[in-house]
C-alpha positions in Angstrom: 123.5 114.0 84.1 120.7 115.2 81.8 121.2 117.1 78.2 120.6 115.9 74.5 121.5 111.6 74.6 121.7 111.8 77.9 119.9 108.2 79.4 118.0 106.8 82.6 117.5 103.9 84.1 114.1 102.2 83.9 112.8 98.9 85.5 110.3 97.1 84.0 108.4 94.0 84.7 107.4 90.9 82.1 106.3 87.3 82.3 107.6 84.2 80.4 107.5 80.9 81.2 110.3 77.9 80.9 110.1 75.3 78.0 113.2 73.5 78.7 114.2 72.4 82.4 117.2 69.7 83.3 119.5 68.7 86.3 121.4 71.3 87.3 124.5 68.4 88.5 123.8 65.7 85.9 122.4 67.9 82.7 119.6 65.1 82.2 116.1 66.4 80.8 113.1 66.9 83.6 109.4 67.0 82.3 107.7 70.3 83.1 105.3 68.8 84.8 107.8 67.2 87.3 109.2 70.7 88.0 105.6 72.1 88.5 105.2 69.9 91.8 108.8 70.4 92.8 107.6 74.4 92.8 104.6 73.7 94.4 106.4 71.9 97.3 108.9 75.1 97.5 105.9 77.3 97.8 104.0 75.2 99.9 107.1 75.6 102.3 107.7 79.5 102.1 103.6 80.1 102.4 103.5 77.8 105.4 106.4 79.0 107.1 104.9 83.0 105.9 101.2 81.9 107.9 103.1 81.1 111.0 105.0 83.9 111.4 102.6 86.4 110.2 100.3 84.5 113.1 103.1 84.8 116.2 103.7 88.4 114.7 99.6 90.1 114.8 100.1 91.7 117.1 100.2 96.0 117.7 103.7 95.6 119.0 104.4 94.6 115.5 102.6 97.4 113.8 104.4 100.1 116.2 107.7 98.9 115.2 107.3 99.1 111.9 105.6 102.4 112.0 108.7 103.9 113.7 110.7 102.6 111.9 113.2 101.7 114.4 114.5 98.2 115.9 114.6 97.8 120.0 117.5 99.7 120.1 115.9 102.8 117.9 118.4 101.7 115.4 116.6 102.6 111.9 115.3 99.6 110.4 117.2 98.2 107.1 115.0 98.9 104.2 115.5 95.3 102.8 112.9 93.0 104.8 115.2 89.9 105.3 117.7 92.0 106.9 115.1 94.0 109.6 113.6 90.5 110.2 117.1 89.0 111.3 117.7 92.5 113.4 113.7 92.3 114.9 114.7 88.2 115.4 112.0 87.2 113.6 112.3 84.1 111.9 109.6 81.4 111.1 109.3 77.8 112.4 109.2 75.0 110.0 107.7 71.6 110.5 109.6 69.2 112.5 112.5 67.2 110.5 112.1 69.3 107.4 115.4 71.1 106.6 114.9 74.6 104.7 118.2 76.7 103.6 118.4 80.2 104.8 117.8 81.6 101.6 114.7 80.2 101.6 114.4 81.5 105.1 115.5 84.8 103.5 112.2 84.6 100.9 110.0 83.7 104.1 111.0 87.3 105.8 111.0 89.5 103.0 107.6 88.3 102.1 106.1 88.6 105.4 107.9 91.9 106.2 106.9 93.3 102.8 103.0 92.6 103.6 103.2 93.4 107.5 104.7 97.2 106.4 102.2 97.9 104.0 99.4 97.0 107.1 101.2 99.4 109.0 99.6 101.9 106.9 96.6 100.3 107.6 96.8 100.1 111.0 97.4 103.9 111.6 94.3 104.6 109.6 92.2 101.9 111.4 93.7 103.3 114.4 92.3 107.2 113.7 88.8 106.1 112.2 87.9 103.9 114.9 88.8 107.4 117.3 86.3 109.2 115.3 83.8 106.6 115.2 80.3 107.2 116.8 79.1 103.1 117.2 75.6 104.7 118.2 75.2 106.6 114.7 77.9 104.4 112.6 79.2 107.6 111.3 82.8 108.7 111.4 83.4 112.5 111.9 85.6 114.4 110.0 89.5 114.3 110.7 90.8 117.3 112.3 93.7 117.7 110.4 94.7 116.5 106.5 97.3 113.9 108.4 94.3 111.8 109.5 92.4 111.6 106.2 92.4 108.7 104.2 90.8 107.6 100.6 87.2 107.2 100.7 87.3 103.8 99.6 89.3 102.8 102.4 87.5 105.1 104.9 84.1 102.8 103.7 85.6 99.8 104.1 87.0 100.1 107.3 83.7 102.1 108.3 81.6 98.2 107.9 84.0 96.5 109.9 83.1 98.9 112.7 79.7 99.0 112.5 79.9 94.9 112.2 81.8 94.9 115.3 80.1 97.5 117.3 77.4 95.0 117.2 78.7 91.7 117.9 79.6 94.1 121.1 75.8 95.2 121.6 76.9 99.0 120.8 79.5 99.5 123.1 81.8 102.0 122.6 84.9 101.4 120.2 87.4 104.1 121.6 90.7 103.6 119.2 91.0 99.9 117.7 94.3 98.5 116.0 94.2 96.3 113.1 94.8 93.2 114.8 91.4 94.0 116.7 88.9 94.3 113.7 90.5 91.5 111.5 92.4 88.6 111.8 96.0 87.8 110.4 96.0 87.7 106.3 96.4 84.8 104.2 100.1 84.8 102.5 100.4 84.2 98.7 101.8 81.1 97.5 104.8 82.6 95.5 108.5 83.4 95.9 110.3 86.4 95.4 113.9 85.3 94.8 114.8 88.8 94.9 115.5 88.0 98.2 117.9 85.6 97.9 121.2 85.2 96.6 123.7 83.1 94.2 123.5 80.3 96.5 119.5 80.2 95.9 119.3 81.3 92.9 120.9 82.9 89.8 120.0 84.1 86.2 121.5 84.5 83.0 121.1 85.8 79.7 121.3 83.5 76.9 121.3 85.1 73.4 117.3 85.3 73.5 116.8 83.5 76.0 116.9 83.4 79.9 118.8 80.7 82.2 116.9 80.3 86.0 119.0 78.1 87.7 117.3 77.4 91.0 117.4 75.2 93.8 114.0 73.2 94.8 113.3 70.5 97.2 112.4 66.8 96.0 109.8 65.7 98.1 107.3 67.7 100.3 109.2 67.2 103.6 113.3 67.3 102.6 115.3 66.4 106.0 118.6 67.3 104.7 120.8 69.3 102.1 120.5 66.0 99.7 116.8 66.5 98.8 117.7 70.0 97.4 118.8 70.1 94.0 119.6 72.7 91.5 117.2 72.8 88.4 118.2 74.5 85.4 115.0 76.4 83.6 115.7 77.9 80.2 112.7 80.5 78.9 112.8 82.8 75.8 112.6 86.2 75.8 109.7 88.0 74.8 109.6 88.9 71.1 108.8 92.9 71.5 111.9 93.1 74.2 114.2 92.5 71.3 116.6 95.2 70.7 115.8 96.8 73.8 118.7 98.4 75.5 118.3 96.1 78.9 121.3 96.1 81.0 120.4 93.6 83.6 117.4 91.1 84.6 116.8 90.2 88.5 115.5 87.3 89.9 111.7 86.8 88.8 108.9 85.8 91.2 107.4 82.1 90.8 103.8 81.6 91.1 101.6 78.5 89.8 98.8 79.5 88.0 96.2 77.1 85.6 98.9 76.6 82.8 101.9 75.5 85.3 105.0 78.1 86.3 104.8 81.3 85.4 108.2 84.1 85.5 107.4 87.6 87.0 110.3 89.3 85.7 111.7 92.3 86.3 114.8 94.4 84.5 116.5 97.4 84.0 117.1 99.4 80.6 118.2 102.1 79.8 115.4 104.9 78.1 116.3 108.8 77.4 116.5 110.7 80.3 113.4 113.0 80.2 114.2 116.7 79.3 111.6 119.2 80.6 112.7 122.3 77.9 111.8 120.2 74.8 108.4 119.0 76.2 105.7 120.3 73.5 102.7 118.0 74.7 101.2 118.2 78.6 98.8 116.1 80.4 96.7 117.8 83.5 95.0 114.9 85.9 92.8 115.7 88.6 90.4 115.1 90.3 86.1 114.7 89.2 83.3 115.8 90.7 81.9 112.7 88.9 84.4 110.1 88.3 87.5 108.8 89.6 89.9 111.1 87.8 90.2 112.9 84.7 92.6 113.5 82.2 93.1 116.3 79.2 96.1 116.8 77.3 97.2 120.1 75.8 99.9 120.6 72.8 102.2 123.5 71.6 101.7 124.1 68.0 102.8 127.2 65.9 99.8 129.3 66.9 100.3 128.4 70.7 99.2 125.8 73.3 95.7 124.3 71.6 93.8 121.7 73.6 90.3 119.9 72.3 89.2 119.8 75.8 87.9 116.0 75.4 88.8 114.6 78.8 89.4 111.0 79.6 87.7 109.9 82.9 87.7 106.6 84.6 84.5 105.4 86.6 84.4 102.8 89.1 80.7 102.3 89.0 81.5 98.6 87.9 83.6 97.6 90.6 81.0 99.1 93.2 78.0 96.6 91.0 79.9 94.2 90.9 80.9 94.5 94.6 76.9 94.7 96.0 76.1 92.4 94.0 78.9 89.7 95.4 77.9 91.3 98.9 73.9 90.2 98.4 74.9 86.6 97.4 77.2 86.3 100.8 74.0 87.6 102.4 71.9 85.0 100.8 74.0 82.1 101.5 74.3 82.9 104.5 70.7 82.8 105.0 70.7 79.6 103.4 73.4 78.2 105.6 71.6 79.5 108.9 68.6 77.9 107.9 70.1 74.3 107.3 72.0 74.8 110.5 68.8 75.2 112.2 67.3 72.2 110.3 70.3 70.0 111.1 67.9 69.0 114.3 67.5 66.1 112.2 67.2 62.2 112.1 70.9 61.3 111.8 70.2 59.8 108.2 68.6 63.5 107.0 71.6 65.5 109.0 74.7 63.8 107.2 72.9 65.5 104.2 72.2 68.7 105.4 75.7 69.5 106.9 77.3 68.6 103.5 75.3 71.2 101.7 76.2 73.4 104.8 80.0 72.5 103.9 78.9 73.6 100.3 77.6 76.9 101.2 80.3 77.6 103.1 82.5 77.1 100.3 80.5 79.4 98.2 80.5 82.4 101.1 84.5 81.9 101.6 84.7 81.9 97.6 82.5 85.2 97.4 84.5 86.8 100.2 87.5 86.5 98.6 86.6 87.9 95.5 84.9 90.7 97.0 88.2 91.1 99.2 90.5 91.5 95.4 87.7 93.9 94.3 88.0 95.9 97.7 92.0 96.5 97.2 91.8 97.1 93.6 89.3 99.8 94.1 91.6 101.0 97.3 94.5 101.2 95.1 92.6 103.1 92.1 91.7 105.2 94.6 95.4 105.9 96.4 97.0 105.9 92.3 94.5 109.2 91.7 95.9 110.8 95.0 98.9 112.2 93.3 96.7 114.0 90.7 97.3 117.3 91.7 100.9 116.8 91.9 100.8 115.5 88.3 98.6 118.4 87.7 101.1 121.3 89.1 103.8 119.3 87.1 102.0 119.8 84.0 101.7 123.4 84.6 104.7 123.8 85.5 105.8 122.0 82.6 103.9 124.2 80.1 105.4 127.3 81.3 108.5 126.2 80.6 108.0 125.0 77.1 
């Protein structure tokens, strides 16, 4: 329902972090520090358990599932990942002896159904480049129809990893690859999103300004029964500039460790005024630039009529592309530097103990500098996918003046 006070619904997201934890059962005090490591096992757990499954699971069976969105028998799949992961059977293995609860379980398959359907996406694309890739010329021709084209970014990316294997296979033809073909299984984020779960897991509560996690987490690395799980109890404050805020409910956060201990992704719902098209006197065009990533220009109704300055705001990913050859020439050069102390490693034993540790060194850097040119890759991917809906923000804008 929409009109003058009429109001929405609006989730938001915020981090905090708990100052106060105690015993769930016996109320008594834990240090911070204690609960840290208790996390750390939990995650150590959910990640592990994530790896394997997300291993038995590369596969383009997987991927074809997934993108028809239909279990074995072409029942549609159930949009929470838990619950298509119980229908598919899919459920991780954990370490012999070590008892897990199914909510935890529950974490385990939303996470790795969550990342596995957002690769689907990537797997059709991989799937319609490689088709179109020449490994003789390394160029990809156009796509026949706007259903096969992707963001340029992307199109780039996946473009190297064709080329690169094109010649570990001395030029030999590519015809269509899947995902699982040109890159291996990804690594699973130590974190857990207790969205998933339920009551028995995990609950929260509000607090006059502060929030109440209670939460259950294992006591040592391995726990072999129910006994070694125990509830913790994690009071955090609020954020100051949430006060007053018409929230009407807060959902389980997602833990992480970072440098300064636990850390709360939070998410919750308030309540804003629901948006009301007639009374709009300011609109914002986005597109796309012949120059820059997008661009942006704002016009406004005054007395006189709609008056715009015409200054533009453009974003330019210039810097990520620097920053990105430049982390792609130090891989190069310690690689060099690793294949020419591999070749020296012909050694006297007491010279070769030395060499293969700087090796192990160099290696270190290279897997260091791949990963961060692997965040810079997806950040750029998703600037690029955000900017795709300019022109619908664009035809909204129009379509928004004319009606004020």
């Amino acid at each position: 329902m929409t009109g003058p006070g009429s109001t929405a619904p609006r989730q938001f997201s915020v981090t905090t972090r708990a100052h106060v934890a105690v015993d769930d059962a016996t109320g008594e005090p834990i240090g911070l520090d204690d609960v840290d490591v208790r996390v750390g096992w939990l995650l150590d757990l959910i990640s592990g358990a994530g790896a394997e499954l997300v291993s038995r699971l590369w596969q383009p069976a997987t991927f074809d599932l997934l993108a028809a969105g239909l279990d074995r028998q072409d029942r549609r799949l159930p949009a929470q990942g838990h619950v298509a992961a119980a229908r598919l059977g899919w459920t991780p293995i954990y370490p012999d002896g070590v008892y897990v609860p199914s909510r935890v379980t529950r974490v385990v398959t939303a996470q790795v159904v969550a990342t596995l359907r957002t690769l689907a996406y990537r797997d059709t694309a991989i799937a319609a480049l490689s088709a179109r890739f020449d490994p003789d010329t390394g160029v990809v021709a156009p796509p026949a129809g706007s259903g096969d084209a992707v963001p340029p970014a992307f199109a780039r990316g996946v473009r190297r990893q064709l080329i690169a294997r094109a010649r570990r296979g001395g030029g030999a033809p590519a015809g269509r690859l899947r995902i699982t073909d040109v890159q291996g299984p990804p690594r699973m984020a130590a974190m857990a999103q207790l969205s998933a779960a339920d009551r028995q897991l995990a609950q929260i509560t509000v607090a006059g300004r502060e929030l109440v996690l209670t939460v259950k987490l294992p006591t040592c690395p391995a726990p072999a029964g129910r006994a070694q799980w125990r509830s913790v109890r994690l009071t955090a404050a609020i954020p100051a500039h949430l006060f007053g805020r018409a929230i009407t409910d807060w959902h389980l956060p997602t833990l992480v460790l970072d440098g300064r201990g636990l850390l709360w992704r939070c998410a919750a719902t308030e309540l804003v005024p629901a948006a009301d098209l007639d009374s709009a006197a300011v609109a914002v065009g986005v597109d796309w630039s012949p120059t820059s990533l997008g661009a942006a220009a704002i016009t406004a109704e005054n007395p006189d009529g709609l008056v715009s300055d015409y200054r533009g705001w453009t974003y330019d990913d210039r810097g990520l592309g620097i920053k990105l050859a430049r982390l792609q020439t130090e891989g190069q050069l310690l690689h060099r530097k690793a294949a020419r102390l591999t070749r020296l490693a012909a050694a006297p034993p007491e010279v070769r103990a030395e060499l293969e540790a700087k090796i192990a060194v160099l290696d270190g850097h290279r897997t260091a500098v791949g990963a961060k040119r692997g965040c810079l890759s997806i950040c750029q991917a998703a600037l690029s996918d955000s900017f795709s809906c300019c022109r619908w923000l664009r035809l909204s804008s129009a379509s928004m003046m004319r009606q004020t």
